[in-house]
C-alpha positions as CSV (number, residue, x, y, z in Angstrom):
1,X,-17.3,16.7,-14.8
2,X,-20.1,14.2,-15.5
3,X,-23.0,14.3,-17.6
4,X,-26.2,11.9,-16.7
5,X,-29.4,10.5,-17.8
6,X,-32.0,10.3,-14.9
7,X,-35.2,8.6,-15.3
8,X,-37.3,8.5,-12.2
9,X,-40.8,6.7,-12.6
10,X,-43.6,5.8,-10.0
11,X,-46.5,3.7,-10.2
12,X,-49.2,4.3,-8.1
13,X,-52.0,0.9,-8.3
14,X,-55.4,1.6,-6.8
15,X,-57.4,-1.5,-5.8
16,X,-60.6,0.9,-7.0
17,X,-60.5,3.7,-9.2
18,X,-59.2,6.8,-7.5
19,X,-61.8,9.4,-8.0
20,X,-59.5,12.4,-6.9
21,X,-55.7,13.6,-6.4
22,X,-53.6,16.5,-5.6
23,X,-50.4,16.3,-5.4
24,X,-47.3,18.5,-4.9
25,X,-43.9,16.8,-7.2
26,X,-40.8,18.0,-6.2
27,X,-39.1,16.4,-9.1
28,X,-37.3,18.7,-10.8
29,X,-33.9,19.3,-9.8
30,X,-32.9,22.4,-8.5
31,X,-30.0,25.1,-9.5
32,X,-27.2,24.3,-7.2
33,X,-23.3,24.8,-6.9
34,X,-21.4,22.3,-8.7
35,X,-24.8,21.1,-10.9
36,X,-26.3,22.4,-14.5
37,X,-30.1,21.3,-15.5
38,X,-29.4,20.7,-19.3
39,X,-33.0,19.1,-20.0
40,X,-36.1,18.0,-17.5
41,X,-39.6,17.1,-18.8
42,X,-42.6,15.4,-17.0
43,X,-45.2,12.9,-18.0
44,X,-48.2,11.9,-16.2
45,X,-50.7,9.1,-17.2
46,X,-53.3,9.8,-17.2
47,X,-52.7,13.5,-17.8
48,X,-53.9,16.1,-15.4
49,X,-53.7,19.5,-14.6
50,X,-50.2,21.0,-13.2
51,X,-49.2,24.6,-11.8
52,X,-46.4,25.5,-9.8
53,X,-46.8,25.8,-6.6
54,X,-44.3,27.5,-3.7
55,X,-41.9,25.7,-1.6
56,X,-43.7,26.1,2.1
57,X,-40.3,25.3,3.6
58,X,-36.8,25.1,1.9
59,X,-35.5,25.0,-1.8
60,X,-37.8,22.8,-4.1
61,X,-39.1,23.2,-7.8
62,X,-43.1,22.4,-6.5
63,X,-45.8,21.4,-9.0
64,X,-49.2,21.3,-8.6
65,X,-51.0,17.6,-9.9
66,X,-54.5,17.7,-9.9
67,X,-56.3,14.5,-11.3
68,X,-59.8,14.7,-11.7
69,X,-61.4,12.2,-13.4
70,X,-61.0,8.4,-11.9
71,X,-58.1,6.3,-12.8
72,X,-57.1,2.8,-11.7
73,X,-53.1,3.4,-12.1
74,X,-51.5,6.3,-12.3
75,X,-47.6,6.7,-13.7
76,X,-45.2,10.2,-13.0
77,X,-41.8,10.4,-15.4
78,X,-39.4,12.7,-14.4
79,X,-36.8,12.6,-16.9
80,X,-33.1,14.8,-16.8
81,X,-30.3,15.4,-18.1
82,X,-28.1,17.2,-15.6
83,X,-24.3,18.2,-15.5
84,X,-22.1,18.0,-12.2
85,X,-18.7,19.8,-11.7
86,X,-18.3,19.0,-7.9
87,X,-14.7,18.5,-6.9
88,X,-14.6,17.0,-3.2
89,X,-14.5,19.2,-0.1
90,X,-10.7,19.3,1.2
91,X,-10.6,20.2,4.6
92,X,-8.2,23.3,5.3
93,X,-6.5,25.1,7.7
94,X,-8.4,28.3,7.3
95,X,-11.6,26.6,8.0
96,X,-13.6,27.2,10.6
97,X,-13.7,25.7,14.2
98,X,-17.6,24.0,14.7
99,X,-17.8,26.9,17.6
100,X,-17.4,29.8,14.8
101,X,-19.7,28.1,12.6
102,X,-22.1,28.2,15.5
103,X,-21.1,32.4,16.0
104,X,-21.7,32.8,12.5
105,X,-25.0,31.3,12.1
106,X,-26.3,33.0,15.3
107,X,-25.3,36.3,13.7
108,X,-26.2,35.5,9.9
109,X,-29.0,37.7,8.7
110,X,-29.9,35.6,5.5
111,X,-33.8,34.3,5.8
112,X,-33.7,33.0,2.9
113,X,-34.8,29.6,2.0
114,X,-31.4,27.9,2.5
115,X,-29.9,31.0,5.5
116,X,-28.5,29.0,7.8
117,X,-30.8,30.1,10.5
118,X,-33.7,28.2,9.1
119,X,-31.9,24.8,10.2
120,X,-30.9,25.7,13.5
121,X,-33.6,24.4,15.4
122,X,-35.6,21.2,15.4
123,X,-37.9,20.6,12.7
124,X,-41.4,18.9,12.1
125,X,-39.6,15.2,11.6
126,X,-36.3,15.9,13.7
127,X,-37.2,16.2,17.0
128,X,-33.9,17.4,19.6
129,X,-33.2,14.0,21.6
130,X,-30.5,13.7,24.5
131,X,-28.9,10.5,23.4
132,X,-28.5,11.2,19.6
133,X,-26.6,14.5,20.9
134,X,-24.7,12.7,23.3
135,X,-23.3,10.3,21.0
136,X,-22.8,12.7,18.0
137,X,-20.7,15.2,20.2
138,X,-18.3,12.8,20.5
139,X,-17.1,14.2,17.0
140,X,-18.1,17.8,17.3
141,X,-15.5,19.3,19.8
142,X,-16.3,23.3,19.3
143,X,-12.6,23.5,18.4
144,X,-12.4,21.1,15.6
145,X,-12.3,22.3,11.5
146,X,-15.8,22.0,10.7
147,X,-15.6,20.1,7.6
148,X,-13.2,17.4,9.7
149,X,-15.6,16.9,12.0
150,X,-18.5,16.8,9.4
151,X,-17.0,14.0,7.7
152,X,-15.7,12.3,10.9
153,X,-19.4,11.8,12.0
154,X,-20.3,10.9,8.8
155,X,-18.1,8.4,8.7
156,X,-18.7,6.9,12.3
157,X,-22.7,6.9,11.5
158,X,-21.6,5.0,7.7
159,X,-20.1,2.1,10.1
160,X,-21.9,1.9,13.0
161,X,-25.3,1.5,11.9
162,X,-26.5,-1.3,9.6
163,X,-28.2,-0.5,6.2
164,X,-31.7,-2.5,6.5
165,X,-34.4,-1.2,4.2
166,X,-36.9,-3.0,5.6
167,X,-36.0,-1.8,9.1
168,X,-37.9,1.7,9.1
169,X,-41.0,3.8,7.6
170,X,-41.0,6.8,6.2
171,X,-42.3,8.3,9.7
172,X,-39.8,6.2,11.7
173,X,-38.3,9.1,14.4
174,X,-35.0,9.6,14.5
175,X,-34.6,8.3,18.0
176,X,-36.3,4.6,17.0
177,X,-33.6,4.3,14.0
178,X,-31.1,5.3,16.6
179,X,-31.8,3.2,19.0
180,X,-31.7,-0.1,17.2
181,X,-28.8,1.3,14.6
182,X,-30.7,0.4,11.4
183,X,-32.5,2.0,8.2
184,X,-31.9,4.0,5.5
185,X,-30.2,6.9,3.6
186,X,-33.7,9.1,5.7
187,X,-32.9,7.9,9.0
188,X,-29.4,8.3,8.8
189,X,-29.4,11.6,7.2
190,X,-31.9,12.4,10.5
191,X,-30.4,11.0,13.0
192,X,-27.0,13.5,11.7
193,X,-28.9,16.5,11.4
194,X,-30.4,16.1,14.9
195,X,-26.7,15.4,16.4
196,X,-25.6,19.2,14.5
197,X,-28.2,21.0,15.3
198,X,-28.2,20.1,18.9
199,X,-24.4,21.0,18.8
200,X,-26.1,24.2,17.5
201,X,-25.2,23.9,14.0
202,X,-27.1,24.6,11.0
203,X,-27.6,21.2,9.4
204,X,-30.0,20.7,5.9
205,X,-31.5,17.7,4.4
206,X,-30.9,17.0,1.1
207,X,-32.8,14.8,-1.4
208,X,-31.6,13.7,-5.0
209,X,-30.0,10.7,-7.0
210,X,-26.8,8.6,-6.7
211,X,-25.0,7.5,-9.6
212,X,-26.3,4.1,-10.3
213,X,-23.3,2.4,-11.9
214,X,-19.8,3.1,-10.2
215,X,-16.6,3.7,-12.4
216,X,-15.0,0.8,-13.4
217,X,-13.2,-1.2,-10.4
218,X,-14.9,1.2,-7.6
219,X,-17.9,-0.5,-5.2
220,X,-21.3,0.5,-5.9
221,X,-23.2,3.2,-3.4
222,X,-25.2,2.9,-0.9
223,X,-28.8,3.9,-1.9
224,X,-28.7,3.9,-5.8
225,X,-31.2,3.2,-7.6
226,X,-33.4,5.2,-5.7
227,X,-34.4,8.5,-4.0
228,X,-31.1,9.3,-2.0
229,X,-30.6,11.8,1.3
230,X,-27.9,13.0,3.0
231,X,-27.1,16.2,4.6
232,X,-26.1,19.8,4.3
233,X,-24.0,21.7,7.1
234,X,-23.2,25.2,6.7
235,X,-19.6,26.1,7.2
236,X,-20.2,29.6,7.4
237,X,-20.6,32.6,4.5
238,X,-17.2,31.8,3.1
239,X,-17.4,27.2,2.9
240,X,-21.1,27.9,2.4
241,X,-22.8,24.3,2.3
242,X,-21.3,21.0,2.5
243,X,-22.5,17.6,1.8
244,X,-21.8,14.6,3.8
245,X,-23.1,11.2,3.2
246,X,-23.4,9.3,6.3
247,X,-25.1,6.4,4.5
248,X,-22.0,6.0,2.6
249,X,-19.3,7.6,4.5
250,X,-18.1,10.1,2.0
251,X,-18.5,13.9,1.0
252,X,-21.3,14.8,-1.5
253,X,-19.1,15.0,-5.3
254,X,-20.1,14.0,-8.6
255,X,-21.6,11.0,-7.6
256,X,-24.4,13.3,-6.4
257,X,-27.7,15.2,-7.9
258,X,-29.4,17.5,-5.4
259,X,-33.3,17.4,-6.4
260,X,-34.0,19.7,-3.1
261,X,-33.2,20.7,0.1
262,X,-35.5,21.7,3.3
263,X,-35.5,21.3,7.0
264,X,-36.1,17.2,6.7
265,X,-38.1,14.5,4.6
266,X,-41.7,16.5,5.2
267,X,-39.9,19.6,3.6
268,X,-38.9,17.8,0.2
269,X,-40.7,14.5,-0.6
270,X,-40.7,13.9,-3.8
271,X,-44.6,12.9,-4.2
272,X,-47.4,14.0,-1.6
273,X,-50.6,15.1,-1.3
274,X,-54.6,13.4,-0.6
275,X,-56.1,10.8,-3.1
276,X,-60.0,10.2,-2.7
277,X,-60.8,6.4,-3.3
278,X,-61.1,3.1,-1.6
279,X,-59.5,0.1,-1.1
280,X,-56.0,0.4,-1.1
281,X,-52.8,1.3,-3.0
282,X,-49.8,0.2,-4.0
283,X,-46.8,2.2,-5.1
284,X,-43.8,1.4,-7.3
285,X,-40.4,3.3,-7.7
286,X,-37.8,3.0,-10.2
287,X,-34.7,5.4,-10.6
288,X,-31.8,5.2,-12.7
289,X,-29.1,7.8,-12.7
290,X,-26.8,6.7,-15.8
291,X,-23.7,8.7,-17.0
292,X,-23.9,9.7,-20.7
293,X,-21.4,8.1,-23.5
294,X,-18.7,10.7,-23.5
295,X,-19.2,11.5,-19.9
């Protein structure tokens, strides 16, 4: 079990005063097996109005920022404290096969916000693409345990494609990343969700935290110290969900917080929304996910 301290903060800079924002924050970290919210508050500077607002797509704790008088910067603090009790998936005999996992989807009647039918199919930001699907079913034989192959792609994507943060946007497609094997926690999550789906599996894309500092003598993660993703497949009603990590190569544990969970990025970004201004902005993100003394 650990117990942490997370302290998210951006910074937006406006070259002129911003006369105008609306914004939907998806901060707030959701309820989800194997996680506890303990504490969460929110600060915005200036202040402005908030409401919550509903999800349009997927699990997410939505609030409503409306700033309406100008303001030259403009700072959001989220700060948690969130227990995890996650053990790490163990494959098992009694899984199964990706081809009943398929079956079962097909048949499931949940249309619920995280059904599996509601990431069957291609999304706004993850477009089907032949060669993606081609090279992910190399690892998705319809016979295989589900979780063994889950983690088997996760692990092939973890070390053939080269972590580059300057590499990609936030809009990159899925089929750019691919194609030159670079970018980030987004692109890789992406690029795995496409290759399950097209296998016709439902795959989810999750957004949270990493632990920032590893326990003593392990190596640090992958995309700490800020915003992480990975990915969700459903292992039918009995597995349920299961997180895989293709940035790092490893299952989703108790190095993980899940902040929320939709189709892909458009779904869940943590801050969105219209500003009315000139000139332009600059935005700064700082995240530190810290285990608590007795943790």
């Amino acid at each position: 079990m650990m117990h942490y301290a997370i302290r998210h903060v951006t910074t937006f800079d406006y070259a002129q005063p911003a006369k105008f924002a609306r914004c939907n924050l998806r901060l707030s970290p959701i309820d989800w097996p194997g996680q506890t919210v303990e504490d969460y508050a929110l600060t915005v500077s200036p202040s402005g109005r908030t409401a919550p607002a509903r999800a349009q797509a997927g699990l997410a704790n939505v609030l409503r920022l409306v700033i309406d008088t100008p303001v030259k910067t403009l700072t959001i603090e989220s700060a948690a404290r969130i227990t995890v009790d996650r053990a790490v998936p163990v494959p098992s005999p009694e899984d199964p096969t990706l081809a009943e996992v398929a079956g079962l989807a097909r048949a499931s009647r949940d249309l619920s916000p995280i059904g599996p039918a509601s990431y069957l199919y291609p999304s706004p930001r993850i477009a089907l693409d032949p060669p993606i699907a081609e090279w992910c079913a190399q690892d998705l034989d319809p016979d295989r345990n589900a979780l063994e192959a889950g983690i088997a792609l996760a692990r092939r994507i973890q070390r053939d494609f080269t972590f580059d943060p300057s590499a990609t946007l936030v809009d990159t497609p899925p089929a750019e990343a691919f194609a030159r094997r670079v970018g980030v926690c987004q692109d890789f999550a992406q690029i795995m969700i496409c290759g399950l789906r097209s296998a016709g599996l439902p795959a989810a894309y999750a957004s949270g935290y990493l632990r920032t500092l590893p326990p003593p003598g392990q190596e640090r993660l992958v995309g700490a110290d800020a915003t992480h993703a990975w990915v969700l497949l459903w292992c039918g009603p009995d597995r349920g969900w299961i997180g895989l990590d293709p940035t790092n190569g490893i299952w989703m544990a108790s190095d993980h917080v899940v902040i929320a969970i939709g189709r892909d990025y458009a779904d869940i970004a943590p801050i969105d929304g219209i500003v009315l201004g000139s000139g332009a902005q600059e935005m700064q993100v700082s995240v530190d996910v810290a285990p608590m003394e007795g943790a």
